[in-house]
C-alpha positions in Angstrom: -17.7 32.0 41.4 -21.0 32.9 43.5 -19.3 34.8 47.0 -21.3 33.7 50.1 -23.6 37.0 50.2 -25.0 36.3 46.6 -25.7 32.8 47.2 -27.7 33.4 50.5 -29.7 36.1 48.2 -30.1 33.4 45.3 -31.5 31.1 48.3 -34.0 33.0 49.9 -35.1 34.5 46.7 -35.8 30.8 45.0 -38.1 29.7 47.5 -41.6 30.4 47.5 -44.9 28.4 48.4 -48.4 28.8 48.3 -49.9 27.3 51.7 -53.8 27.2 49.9 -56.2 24.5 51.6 -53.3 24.0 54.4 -53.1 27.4 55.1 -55.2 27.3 58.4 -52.7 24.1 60.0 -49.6 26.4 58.4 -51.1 29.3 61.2 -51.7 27.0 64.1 -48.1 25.2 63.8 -46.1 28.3 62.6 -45.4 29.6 66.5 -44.3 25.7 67.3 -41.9 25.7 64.2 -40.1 28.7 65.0 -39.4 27.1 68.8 -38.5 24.2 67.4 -35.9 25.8 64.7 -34.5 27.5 67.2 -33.9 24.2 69.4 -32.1 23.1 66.0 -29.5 25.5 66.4 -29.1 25.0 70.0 -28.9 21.4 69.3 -31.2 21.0 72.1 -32.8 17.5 71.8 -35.6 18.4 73.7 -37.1 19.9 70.9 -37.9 16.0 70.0 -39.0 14.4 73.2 -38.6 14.9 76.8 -37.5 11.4 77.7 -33.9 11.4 79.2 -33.0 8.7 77.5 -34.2 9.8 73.9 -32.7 13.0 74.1 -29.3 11.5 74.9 -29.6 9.6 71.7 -30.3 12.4 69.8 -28.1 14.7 71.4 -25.2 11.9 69.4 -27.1 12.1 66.3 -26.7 15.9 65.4 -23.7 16.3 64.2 -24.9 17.1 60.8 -25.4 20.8 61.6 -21.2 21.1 61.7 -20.4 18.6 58.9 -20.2 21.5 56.0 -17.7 23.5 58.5 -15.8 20.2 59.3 -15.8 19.4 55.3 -14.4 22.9 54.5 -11.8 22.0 56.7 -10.8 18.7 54.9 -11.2 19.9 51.5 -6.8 19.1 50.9 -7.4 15.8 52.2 -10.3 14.8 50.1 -8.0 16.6 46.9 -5.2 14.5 47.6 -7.3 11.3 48.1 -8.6 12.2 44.6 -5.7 13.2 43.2 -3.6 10.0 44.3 -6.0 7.9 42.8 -5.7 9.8 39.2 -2.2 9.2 39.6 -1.8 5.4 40.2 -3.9 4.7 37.3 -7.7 4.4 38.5 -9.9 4.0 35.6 -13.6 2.7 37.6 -14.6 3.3 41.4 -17.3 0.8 42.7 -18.8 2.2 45.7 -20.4 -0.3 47.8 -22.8 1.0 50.6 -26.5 1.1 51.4 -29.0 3.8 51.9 -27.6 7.0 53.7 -23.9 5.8 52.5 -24.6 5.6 49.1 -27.6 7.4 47.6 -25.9 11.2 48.4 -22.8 10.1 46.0 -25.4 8.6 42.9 -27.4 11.8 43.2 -24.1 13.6 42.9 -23.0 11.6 39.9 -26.2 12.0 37.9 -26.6 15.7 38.6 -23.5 17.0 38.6 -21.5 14.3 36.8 -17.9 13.1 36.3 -15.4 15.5 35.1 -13.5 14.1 32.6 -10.4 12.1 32.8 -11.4 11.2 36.2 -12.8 7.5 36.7 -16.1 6.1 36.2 -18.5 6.0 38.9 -20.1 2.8 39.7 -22.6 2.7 42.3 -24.1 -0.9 43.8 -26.5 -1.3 46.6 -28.0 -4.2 45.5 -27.4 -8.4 46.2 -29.4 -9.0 43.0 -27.1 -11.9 41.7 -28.1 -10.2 37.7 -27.1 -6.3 39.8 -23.5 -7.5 41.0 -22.7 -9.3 37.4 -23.4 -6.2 35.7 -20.8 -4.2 37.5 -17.8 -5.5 36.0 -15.0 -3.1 35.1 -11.1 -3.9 34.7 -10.2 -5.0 38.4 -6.3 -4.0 38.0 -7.2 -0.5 37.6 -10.8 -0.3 39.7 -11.1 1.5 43.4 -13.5 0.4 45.9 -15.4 2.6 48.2 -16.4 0.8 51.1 -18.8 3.2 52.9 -21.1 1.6 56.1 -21.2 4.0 59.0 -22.0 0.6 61.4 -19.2 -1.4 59.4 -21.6 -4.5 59.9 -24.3 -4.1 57.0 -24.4 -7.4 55.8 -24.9 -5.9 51.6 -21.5 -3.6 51.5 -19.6 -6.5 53.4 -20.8 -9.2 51.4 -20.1 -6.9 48.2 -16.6 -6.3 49.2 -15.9 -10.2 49.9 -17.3 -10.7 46.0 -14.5 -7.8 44.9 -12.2 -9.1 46.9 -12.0 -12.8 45.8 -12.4 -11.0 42.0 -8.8 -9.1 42.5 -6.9 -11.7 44.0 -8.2 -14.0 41.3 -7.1 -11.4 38.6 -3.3 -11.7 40.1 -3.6 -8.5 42.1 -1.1 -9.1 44.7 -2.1 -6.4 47.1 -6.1 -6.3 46.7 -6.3 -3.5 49.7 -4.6 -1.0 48.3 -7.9 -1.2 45.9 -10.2 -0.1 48.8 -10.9 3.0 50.7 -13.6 2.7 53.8 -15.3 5.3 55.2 -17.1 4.1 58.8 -17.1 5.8 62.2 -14.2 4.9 64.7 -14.7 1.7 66.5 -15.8 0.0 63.8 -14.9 -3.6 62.8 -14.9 -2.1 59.1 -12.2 0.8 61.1 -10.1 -2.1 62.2 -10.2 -4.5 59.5 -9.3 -1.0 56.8 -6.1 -0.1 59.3 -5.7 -4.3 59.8 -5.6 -4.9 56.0 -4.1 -2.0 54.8 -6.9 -0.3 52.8 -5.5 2.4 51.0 -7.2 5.1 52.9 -9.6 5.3 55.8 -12.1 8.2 56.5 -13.9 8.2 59.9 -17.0 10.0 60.2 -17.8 11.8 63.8 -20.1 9.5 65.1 -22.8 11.7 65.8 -23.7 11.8 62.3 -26.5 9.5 61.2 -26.8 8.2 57.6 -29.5 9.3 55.9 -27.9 13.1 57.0 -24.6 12.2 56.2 -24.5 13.9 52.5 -22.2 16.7 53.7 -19.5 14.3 55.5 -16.8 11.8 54.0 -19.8 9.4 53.0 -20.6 11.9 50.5 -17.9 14.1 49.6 -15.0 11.7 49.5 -17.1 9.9 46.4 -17.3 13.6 44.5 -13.8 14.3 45.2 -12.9 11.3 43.7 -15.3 11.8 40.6 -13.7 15.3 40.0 -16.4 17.3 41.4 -16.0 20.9 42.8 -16.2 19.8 46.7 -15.2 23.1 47.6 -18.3 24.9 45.9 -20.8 22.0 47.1 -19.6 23.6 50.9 -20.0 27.0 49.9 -23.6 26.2 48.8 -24.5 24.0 52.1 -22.5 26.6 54.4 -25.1 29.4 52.5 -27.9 27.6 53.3 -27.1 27.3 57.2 -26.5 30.6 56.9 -29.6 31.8 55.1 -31.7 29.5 57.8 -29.9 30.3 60.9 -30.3 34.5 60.1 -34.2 34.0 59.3 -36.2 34.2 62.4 -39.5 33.6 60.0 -40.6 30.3 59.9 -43.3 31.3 57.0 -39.9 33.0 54.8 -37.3 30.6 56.0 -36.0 28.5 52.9 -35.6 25.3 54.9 -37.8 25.6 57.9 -40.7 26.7 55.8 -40.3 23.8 53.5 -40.7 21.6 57.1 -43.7 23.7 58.2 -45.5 22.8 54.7 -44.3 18.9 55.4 -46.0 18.6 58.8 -48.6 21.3 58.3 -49.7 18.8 55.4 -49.4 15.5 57.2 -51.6 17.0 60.2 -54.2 17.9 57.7 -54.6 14.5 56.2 -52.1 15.4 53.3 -49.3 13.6 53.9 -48.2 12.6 50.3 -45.4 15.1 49.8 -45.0 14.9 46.0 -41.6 16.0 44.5 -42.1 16.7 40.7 -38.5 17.9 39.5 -37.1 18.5 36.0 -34.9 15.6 34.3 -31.9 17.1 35.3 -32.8 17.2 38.8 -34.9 13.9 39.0 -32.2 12.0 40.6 -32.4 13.8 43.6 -35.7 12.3 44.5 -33.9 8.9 45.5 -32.3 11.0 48.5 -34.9 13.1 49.6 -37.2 10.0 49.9 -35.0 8.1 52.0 -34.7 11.1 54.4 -38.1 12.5 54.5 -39.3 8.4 54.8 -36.9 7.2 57.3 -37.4 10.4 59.2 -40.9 10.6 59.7 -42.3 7.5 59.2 -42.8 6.0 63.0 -45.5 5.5 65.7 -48.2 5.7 63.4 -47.8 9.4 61.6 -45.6 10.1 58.7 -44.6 11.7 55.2 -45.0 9.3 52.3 -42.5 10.9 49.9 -43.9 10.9 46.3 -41.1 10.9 43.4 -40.7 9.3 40.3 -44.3 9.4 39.3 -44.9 11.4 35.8 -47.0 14.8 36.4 -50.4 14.8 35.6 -53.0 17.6 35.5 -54.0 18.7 38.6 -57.5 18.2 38.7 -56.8 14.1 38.9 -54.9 14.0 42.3 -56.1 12.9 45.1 -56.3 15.6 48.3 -53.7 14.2 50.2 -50.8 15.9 48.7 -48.5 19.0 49.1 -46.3 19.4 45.8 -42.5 20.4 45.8 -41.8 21.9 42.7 -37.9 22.0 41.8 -36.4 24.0 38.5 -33.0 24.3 38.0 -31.5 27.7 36.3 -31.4 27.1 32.6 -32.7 23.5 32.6 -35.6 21.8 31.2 -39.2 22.4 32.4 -40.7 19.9 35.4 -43.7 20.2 33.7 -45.9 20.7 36.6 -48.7 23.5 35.8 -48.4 25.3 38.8 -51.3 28.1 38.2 -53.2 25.2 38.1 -52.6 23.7 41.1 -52.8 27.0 43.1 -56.1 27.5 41.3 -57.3 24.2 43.0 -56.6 25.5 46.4 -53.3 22.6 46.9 -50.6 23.4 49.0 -47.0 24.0 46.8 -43.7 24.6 47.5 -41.7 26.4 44.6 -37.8 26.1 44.8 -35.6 27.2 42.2 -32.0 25.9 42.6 -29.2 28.0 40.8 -26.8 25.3 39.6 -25.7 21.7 39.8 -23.5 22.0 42.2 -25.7 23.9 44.5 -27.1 20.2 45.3 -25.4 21.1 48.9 -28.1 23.6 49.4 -30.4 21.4 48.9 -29.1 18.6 51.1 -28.9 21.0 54.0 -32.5 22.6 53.1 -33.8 19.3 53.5 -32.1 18.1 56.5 -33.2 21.0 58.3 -36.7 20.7 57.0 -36.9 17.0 57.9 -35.6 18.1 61.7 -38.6 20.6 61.8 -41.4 18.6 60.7 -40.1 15.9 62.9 -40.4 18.1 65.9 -44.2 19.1 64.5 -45.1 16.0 64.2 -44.0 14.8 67.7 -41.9 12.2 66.5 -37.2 11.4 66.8 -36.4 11.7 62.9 -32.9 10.8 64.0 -34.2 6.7 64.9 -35.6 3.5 62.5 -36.9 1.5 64.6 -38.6 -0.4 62.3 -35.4 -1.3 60.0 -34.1 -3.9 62.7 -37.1 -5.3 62.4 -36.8 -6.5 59.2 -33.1 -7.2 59.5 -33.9 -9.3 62.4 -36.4 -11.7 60.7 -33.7 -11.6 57.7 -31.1 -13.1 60.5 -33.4 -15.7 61.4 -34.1 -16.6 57.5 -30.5 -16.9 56.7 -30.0 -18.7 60.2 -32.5 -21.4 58.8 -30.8 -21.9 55.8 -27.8 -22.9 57.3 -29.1 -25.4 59.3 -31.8 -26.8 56.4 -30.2 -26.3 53.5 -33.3 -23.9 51.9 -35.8 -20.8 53.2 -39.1 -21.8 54.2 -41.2 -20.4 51.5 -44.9 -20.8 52.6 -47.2 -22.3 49.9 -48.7 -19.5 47.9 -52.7 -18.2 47.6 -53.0 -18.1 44.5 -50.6 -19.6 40.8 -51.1 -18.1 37.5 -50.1 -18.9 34.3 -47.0 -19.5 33.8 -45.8 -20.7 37.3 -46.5 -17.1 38.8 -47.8 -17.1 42.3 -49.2 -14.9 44.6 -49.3 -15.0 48.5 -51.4 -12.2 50.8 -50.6 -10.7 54.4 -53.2 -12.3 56.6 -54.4 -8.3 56.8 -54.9 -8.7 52.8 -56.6 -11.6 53.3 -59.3 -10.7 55.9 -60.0 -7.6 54.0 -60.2 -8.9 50.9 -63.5 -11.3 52.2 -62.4 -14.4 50.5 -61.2 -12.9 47.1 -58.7 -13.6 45.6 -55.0 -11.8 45.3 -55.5 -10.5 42.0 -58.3 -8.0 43.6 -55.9 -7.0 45.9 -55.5 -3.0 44.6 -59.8 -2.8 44.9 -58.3 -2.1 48.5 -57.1 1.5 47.9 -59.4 4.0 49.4 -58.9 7.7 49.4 -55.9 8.5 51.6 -54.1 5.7 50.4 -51.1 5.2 48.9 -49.6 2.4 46.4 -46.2 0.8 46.9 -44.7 -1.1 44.2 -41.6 -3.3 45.9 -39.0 -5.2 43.3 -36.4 -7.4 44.2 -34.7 -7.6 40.6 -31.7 -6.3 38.8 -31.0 -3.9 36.2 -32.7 -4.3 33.3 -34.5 -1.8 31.1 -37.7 -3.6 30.0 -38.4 -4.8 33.4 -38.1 -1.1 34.4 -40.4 0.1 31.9 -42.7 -3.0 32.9 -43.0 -1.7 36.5 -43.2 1.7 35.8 -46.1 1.3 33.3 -48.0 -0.6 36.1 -47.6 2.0 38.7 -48.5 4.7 36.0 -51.5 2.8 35.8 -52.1 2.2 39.4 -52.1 5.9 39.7 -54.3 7.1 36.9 -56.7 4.4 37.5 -57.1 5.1 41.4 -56.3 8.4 42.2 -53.6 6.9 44.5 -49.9 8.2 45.5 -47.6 5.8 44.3 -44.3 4.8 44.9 -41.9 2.8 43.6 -38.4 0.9 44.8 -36.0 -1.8 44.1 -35.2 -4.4 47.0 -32.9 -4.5 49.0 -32.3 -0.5 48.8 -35.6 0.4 50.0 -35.3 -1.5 53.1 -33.0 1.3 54.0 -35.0 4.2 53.0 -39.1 3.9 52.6 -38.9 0.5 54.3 -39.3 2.3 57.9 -42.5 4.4 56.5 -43.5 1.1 55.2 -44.0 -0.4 58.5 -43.8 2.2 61.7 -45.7 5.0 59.2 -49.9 5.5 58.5 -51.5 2.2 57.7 -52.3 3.3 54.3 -50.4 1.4 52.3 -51.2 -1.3 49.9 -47.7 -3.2 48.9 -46.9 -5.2 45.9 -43.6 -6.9 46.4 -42.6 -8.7 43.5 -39.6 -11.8 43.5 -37.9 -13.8 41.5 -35.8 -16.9 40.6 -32.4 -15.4 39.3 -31.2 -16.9 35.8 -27.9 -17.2 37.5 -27.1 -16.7 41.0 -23.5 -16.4 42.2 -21.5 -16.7 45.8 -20.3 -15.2 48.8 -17.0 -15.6 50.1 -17.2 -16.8 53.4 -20.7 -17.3 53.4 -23.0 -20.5 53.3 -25.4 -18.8 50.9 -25.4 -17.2 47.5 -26.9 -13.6 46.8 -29.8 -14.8 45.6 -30.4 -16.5 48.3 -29.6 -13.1 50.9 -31.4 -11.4 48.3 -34.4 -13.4 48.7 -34.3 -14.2 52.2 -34.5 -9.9 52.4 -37.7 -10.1 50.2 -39.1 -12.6 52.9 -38.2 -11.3 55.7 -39.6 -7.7 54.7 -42.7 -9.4 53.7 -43.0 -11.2 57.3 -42.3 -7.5 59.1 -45.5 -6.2 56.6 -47.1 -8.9 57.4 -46.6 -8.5 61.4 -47.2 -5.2 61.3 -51.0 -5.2 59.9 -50.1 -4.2 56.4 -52.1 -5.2 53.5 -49.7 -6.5 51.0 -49.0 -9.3 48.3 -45.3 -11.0 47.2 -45.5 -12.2 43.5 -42.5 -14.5 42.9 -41.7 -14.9 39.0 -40.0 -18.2 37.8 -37.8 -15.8 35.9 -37.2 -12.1 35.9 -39.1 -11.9 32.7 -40.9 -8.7 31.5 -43.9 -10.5 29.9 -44.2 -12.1 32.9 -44.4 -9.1 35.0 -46.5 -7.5 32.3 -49.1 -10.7 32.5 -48.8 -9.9 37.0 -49.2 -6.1 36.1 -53.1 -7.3 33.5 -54.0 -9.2 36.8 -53.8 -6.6 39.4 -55.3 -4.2 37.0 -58.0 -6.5 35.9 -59.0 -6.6 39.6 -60.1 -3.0 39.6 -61.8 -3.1 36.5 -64.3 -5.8 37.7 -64.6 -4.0 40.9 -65.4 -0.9 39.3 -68.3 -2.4 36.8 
């Protein structure tokens, strides 16, 4: 066991970067980051904005700096949650939550894992009808984790009325003492957990937003419960807030350096911040893209977080990008040659991270970060605004439905074989001069980036099938790319999507479920909340200027995605001859 003075070394010593073409920006911002890093630890919210009103919201939205010390503090409570569960027979936990209540806890389970003997970890964020099906362990002896820090979100609560209706009609007599909620006080989810009798309720300080919520119950009460060493993941965050707060350099400090090279990037026109990580870190990429994306991604400016996408040699990217390179101690190699993109002059960031379980570092590193580049960039990173928005015109969808019995699909630009068609923003369709949809990537110019959106469940070859075509998008372009399944994005990159740099150029793909199933309560199945999301996210690219196409499949058929993927691609070919 690392004591606190070794792992403060081990985290200043693993960071390094190489400023290169940025280096100039890094100068002019370096005396601005410093001001605003010490802000952070005053938690003065006028490092953000000097509207009254704005810094009362964010004064209730920092709480995030003291969640490690209040964690340390409730480290028996989160053992004997665990342990109690062990005890009465838990095989499975389901946790049900969306964006900054649920990524945190899958990160943790693929990095760090579940210690045997302790249940399996099911994570769903999805109302795919094929996403739900597939999660379908032995009710009588499954846990549910009902984590919403509003208690409204219609996906968790929908979930949970589908889990519900399952126990009672397994013969469980007392389904609540199969749930656990973790919300802020107030909430209807607070009331209806105490109401009910849910088997435990956590309540989050309120002044902790979701995508910074890692370090609180939202994150630590799902690694208790998978076994994991809680109290080390506090030790390694605590470290970090100490190794930040004790560095008054903003060019040496681990975590406000990192947010220097963020902003410094964006302000220089290279605002793809590209994470290229080793497999055994890869995971992580799903939470630092929601933050970083949420965060910055507003009135015009933002960070388009790149992960997922497979390294290539660095002559081929664009110069738009600032890499993070993460390594983990003894693990497999990211693959990313960095001599060779310091020869070429690109800014890089070069973290090593000692151990699995010093993933609470890295959440704190990167909340910090996000904070700073935030302030640099003159923008709140503690608001969506642009996530109502698409929630809203959701609401209305759904509202519709009710009273008509169906969505209102408008009639398509373009069908393919098969019975695959294709409908364009009206931005799309002035700038595409009367071509058709298929040509739609020949709008990616330099700067840009590609956003492949997918409303569909879990199945392997359709994961290959979208992968492939955004490997291809990439190589064939030059562009950033990223990649995300529906409706979890709308709680991560959905906010860069629409309040971030018009640069994007969205393919958001549908399709008719092979089955669909219901929702207690409700007047509509998943598929069709699942769908109405995928329409009403469309509607919000489509209001906001963004150039963008929805491809709805018959069927969620690989071949059939693979015959959407030759089209697009064909597009560029001819527009390249």
């Amino acid at each position: 066991m690392l004591d606190a003075a070794t792992r403060r070394a081990r985290l200043q010593e693993g960071f390094r970067w190489f400023p290169g073409s940025i280096g100039g920006e890094v100068q002019r911002q370096a005396a601005a980051a410093a001001r605003a890093a010490d802000g952070l630890w005053r938690r003065n919210p006028a490092v953000w904005s000097a509207d009254s009103a704005v810094q009362r919201t964010i004064a209730n939205r920092l709480g995030w700096l003291g969640a490690p010390r209040l964690m340390a503090e409730s480290i028996d409570r989160l053992l004997g949650a665990a342990d109690a569960a062990l005890r009465d027979g838990f095989t499975d936990m389901v946790l049900l939550g969306m964006g900054g209540s649920s990524l945190a806890p899958e990160v943790l389970r693929a990095v760090v894992g579940v210690a045997p003997g302790r249940p399996r970890f099911h994570m769903l964020d999805s109302t795919d009808p094929a996403a739900v099906a597939a999660v379908a362990p032995p009710l009588a002896r499954t846990l549910f984790i009902l984590a919403s820090k509003s208690g409204t979100t219609i996906e968790p609560n929908s979930l949970a009325a589908h889990f519900e209706r399952g126990l009672q009609r397994a013969g469980v007599a007392r389904w609540a003492d199969h749930f656990i909620a973790i919300t802020d006080e107030g909430t209807a989810l607070a009331e209806r957990a105490r109401a009910e009798g849910f088997r435990e309720t956590f309540i989050n300080p309120s002044d902790i937003g979701g995508r910074y919520s890692a370090l609180s119950y939202f994150g630590l009460v799902p690694a208790a419960l998978m076994g994991q060493n809680v109290r080390a993941l506090v030790d390694w965050a605590l470290a970090m807030l100490s190794a930040s707060q004790s560095n008054v350099d903003p060019m040496s400090n681990p975590s406000v350096a990192l947010g220097l090279a963020m902003a410094a990037g964006a302000r220089a026109g290279r605002d793809k911040l590209t994470l290229v990580a080793p497999r055994e870190l890869e995971p992580f990429g799903l939470w630092a893209e929601q933050l970083v994306a949420e965060s910055t991604g507003k009135e015009g400016v933002g960070v388009a977080p790149i992960v997922g996408e497979a390294p290539d040699r660095p002559e081929r990217y664009g110069d738009d990008r600032v890499f993070v390179r993460l390594a983990l101690e003894g693990g497999t190699d990211p693959r990313l040659d960095v001599a060779g993109v310091k020869a070429a002059n690109r800014p890089i960031v070069e973290i090593d991270v000692a151990e699995p379980l010093a993933l609470g570092a890295e959440f704190v590193r990167w909340e910090i970060a996000t904070a700073v580049a935030g302030a640099l960039l003159r923008i709140n990173p503690f608001d969506e605004p642009n996530v109502q928005q698409a929630k809203d015109a959701t609401r209305v969808l759904l509202e519709e439905y009710k009273t008509k019995g169906s969505l209102p699909i408008p009639p398509p630009d373009r069908t393919l074989g098969e019975g695959v068609t294709l409908r364009l923003t009206s931005a799309a369709r002035r700038d595409l001069h009367g071509r058709g949809p298929e040509a739609l990537l020949t709008l990616l110019t330099e700067r840009d980036y590609f956003s492949l959106l997918a409303y569909l469940g879990p199945d392997k070859e359709l994961a290959e099938a979208l992968h492939g075509l955004r490997m291809h998008v990439r190589d064939r372009t030059h562009a950033a790319t990223m990649s995300g399944y529906g409706p979890r994005y709308l709680h991560s990159t959905g906010q860069l999507h629409k309040g971030g740099p018009n640069t994007g150029v969205f393919v958001l793909i549908t399709a008719s479920p092979h089955a669909d199933l219901p929702i207690p309560g409700e007047a509509f199945s998943f598929g069709t909340l699942e769908m109405a999301q995928a329409l009403g996210d469309f509607a919000s690219l489509d209001a906001t200027g963004r150039r963008a196409v929805q491809v709805h499949l018959p069927a969620p058929d690989p071949q059939l995605l693979r015959l959407v993927g030759d089209s697009l691609l064909a597009g560029i070919e001819r527009s390249s001859r």
